[in-house]
C-alpha atoms as an extended CHARMM CRD file, in Angstrom:
* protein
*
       123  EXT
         1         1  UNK       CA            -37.8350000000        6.8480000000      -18.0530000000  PROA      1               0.0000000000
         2         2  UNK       CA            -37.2090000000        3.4270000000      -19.3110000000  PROA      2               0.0000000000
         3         3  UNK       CA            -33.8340000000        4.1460000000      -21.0330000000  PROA      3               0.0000000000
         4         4  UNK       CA            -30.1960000000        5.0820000000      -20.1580000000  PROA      4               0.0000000000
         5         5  UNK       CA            -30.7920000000        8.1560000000      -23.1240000000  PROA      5               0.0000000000
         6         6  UNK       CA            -34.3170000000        8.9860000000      -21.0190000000  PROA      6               0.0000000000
         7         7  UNK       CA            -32.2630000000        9.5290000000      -17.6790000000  PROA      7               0.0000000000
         8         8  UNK       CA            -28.9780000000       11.1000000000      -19.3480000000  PROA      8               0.0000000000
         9         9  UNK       CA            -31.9730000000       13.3400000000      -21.0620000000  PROA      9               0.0000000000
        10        10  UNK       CA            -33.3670000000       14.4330000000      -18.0070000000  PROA      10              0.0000000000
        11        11  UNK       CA            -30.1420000000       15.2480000000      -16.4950000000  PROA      11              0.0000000000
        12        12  UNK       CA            -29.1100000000       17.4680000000      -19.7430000000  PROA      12              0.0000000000
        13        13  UNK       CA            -32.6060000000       19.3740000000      -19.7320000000  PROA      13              0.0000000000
        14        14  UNK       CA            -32.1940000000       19.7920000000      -15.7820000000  PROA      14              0.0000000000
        15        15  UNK       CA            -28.5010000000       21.0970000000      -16.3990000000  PROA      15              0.0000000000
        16        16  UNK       CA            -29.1340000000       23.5410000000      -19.2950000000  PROA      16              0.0000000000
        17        17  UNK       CA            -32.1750000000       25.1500000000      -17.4730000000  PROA      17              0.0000000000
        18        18  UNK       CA            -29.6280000000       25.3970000000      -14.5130000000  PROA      18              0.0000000000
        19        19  UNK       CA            -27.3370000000       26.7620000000      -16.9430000000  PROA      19              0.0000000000
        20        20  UNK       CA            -29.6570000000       29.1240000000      -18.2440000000  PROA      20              0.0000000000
        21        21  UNK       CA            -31.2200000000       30.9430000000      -14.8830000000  PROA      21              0.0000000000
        22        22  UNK       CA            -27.7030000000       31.1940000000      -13.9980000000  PROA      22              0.0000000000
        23        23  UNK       CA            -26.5380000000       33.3830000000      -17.0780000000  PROA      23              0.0000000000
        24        24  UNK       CA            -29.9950000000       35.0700000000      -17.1030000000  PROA      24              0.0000000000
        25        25  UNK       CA            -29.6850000000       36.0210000000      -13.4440000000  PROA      25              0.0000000000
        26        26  UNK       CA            -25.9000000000       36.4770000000      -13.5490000000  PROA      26              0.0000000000
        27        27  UNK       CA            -25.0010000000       38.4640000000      -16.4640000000  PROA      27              0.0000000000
        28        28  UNK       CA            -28.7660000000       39.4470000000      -17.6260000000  PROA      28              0.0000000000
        29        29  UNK       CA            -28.5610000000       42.2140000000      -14.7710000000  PROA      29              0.0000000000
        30        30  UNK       CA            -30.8820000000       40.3670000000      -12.4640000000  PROA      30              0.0000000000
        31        31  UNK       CA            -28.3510000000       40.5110000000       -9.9530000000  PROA      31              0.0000000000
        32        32  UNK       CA            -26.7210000000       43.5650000000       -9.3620000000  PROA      32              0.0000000000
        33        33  UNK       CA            -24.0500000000       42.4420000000       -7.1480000000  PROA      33              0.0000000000
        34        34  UNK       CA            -20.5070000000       42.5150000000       -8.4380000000  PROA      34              0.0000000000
        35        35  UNK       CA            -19.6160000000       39.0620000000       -7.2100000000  PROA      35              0.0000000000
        36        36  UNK       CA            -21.5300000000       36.9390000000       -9.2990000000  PROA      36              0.0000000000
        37        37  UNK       CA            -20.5130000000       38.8870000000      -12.5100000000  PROA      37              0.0000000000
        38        38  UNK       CA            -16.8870000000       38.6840000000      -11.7930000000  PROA      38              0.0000000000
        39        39  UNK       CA            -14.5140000000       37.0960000000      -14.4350000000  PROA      39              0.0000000000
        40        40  UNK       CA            -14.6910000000       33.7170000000      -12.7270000000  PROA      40              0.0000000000
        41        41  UNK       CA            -18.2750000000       33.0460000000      -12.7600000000  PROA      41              0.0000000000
        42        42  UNK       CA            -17.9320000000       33.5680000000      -16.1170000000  PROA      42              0.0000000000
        43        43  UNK       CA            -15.4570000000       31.2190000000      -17.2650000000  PROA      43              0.0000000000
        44        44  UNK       CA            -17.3170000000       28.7020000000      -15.0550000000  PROA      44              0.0000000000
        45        45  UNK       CA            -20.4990000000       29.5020000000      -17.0640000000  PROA      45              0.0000000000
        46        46  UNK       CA            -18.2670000000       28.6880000000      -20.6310000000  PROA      46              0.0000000000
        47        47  UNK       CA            -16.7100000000       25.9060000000      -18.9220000000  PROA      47              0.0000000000
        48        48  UNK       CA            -19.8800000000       24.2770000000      -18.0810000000  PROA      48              0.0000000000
        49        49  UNK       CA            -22.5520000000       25.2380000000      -21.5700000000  PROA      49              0.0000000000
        50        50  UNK       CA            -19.1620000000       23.2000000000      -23.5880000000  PROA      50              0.0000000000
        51        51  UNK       CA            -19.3870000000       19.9400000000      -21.4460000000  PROA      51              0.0000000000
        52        52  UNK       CA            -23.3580000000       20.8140000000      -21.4660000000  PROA      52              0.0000000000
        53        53  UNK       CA            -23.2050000000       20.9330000000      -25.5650000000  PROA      53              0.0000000000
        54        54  UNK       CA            -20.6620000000       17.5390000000      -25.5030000000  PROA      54              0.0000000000
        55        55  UNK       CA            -23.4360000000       16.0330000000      -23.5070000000  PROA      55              0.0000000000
        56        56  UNK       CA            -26.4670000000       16.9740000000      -25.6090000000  PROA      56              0.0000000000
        57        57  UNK       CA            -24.1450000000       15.2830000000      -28.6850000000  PROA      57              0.0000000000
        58        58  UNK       CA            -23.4340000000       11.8510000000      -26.6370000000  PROA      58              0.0000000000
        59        59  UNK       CA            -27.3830000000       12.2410000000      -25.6570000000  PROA      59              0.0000000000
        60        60  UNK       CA            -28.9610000000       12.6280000000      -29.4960000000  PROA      60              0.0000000000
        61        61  UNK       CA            -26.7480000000        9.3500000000      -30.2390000000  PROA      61              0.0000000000
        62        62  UNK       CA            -27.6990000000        7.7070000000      -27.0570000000  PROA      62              0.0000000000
        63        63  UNK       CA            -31.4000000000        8.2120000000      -28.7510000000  PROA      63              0.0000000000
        64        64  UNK       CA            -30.0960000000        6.9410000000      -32.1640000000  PROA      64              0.0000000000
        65        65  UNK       CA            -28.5910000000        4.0410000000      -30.9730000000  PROA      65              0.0000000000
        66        66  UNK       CA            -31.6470000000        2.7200000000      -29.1740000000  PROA      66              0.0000000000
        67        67  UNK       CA            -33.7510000000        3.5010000000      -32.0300000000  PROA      67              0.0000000000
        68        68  UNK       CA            -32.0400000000        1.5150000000      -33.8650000000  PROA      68              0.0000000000
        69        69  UNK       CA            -31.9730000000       -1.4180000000      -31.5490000000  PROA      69              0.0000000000
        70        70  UNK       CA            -35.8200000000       -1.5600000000      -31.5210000000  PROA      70              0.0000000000
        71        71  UNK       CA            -35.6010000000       -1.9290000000      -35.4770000000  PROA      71              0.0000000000
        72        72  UNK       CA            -33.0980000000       -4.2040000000      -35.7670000000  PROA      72              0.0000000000
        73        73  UNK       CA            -30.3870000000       -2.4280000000      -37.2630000000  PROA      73              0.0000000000
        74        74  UNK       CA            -27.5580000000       -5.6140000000      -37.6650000000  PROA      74              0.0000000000
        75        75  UNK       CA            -27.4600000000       -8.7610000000      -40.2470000000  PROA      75              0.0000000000
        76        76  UNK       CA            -26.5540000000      -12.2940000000      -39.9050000000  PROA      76              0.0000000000
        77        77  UNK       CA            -22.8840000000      -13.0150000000      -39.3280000000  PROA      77              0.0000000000
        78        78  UNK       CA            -22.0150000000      -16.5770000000      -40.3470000000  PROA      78              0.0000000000
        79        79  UNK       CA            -17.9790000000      -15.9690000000      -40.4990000000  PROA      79              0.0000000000
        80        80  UNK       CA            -15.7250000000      -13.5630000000      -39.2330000000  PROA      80              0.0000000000
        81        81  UNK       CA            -16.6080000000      -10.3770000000      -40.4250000000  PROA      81              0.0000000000
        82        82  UNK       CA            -12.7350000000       -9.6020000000      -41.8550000000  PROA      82              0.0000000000
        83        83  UNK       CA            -14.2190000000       -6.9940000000      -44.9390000000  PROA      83              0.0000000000
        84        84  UNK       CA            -17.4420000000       -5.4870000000      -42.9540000000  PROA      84              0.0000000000
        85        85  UNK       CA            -17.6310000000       -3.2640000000      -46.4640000000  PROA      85              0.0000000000
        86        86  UNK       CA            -19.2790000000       -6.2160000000      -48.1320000000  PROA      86              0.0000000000
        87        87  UNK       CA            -21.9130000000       -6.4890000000      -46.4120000000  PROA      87              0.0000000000
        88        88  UNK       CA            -22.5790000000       -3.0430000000      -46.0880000000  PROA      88              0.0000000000
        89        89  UNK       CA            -25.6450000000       -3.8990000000      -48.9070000000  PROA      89              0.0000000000
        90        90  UNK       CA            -27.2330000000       -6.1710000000      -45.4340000000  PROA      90              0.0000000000
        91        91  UNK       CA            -27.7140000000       -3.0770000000      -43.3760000000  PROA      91              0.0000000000
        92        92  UNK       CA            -31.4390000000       -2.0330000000      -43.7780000000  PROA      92              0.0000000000
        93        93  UNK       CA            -31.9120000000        0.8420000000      -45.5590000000  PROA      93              0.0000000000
        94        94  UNK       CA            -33.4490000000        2.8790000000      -42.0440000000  PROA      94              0.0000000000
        95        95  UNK       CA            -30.3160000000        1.8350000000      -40.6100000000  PROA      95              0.0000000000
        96        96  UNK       CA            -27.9950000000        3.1700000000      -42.6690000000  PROA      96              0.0000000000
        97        97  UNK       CA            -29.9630000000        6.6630000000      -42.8750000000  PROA      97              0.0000000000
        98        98  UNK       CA            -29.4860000000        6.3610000000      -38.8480000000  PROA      98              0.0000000000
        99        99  UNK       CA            -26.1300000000        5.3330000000      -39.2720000000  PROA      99              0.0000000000
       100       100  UNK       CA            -25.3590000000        8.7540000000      -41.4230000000  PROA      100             0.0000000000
       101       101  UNK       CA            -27.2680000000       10.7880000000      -38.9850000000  PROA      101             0.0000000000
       102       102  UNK       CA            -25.3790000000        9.6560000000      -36.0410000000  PROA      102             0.0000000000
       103       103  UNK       CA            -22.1530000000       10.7300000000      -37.6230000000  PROA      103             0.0000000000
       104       104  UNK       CA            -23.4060000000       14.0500000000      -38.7070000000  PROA      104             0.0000000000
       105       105  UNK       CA            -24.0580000000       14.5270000000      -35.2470000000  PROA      105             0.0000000000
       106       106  UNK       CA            -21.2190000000       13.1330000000      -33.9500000000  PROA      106             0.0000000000
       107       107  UNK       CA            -19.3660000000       15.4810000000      -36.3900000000  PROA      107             0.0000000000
       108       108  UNK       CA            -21.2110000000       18.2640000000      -35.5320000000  PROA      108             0.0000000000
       109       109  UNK       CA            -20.1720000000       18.1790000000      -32.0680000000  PROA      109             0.0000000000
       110       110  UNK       CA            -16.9000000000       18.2730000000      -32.5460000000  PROA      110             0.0000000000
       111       111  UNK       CA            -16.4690000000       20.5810000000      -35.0680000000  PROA      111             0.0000000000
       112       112  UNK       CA            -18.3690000000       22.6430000000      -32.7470000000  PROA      112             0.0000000000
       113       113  UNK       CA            -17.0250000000       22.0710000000      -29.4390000000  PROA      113             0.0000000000
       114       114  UNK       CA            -13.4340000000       22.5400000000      -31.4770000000  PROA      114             0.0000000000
       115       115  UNK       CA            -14.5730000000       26.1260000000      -33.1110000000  PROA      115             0.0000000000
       116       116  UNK       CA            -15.2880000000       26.6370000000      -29.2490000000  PROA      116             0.0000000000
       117       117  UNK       CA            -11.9630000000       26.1900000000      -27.8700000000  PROA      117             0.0000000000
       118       118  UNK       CA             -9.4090000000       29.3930000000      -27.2540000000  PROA      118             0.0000000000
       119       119  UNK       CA             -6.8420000000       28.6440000000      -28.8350000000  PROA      119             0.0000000000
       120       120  UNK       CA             -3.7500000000       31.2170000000      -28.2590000000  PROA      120             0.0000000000
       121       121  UNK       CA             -3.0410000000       33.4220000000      -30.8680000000  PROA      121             0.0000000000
       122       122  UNK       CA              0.5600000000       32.9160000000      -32.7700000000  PROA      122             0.0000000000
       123       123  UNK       CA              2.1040000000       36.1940000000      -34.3760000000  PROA      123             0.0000000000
């Protein structure tokens, strides 16, 4: 546990076992008694595996960040970087797959955490 993403990681695998006992036990029919299914442990259990998923996303780039400090993802700035484009072509090659990866990720969360959402329905 050396790293900021090895303690956030232990908190998200402590949380989504948490997370998952509770819905096993809660609406598995483990417990039998009436309170703990009722409509607001429930929406507590949503509320909570959303933030859980945003978490897990900020966690996998937490990981791909500091992977990419220990190879040196960055070039050389000699003047103000005003057109960063041009010296895209700097960027190792690793880095940029990393680079792609984190944004698929990053996308991937919120497409997901936004196909999650309840919108109300228009007529």
């Amino acid at each position: 546990l050396y790293s900021f993403h090895s303690w956030v990681g232990v908190l998200v695998l402590s949380l989504y076992t948490l997370q998952f006992l509770v819905g096993v036990m809660a609406f598995g029919g483990l417990l039998s008694n009436n309170r703990v299914r009722s409509p607001l442990v429930l929406e507590i259990h949503k509320y909570t595996g959303t933030y859980l998923h945003m978490l897990v996303t900020a966690t996998i780039m937490l990981g791909i960040m500091e992977k990419e400090g220990f190879v040196g993802c960055g070039y050389d700035v000699e003047e103000a970087d005003l057109m960063p484009f041009k010296n895209f072509g700097k960027i190792p090659g690793v880095c940029k797959i990393s680079h792609f990866l984190g944004l698929t990720v990053l996308a991937m969360g919120i497409f997901t955490s936004f196909g999650l959402a309840r919108f109300p329905v228009l007529k």
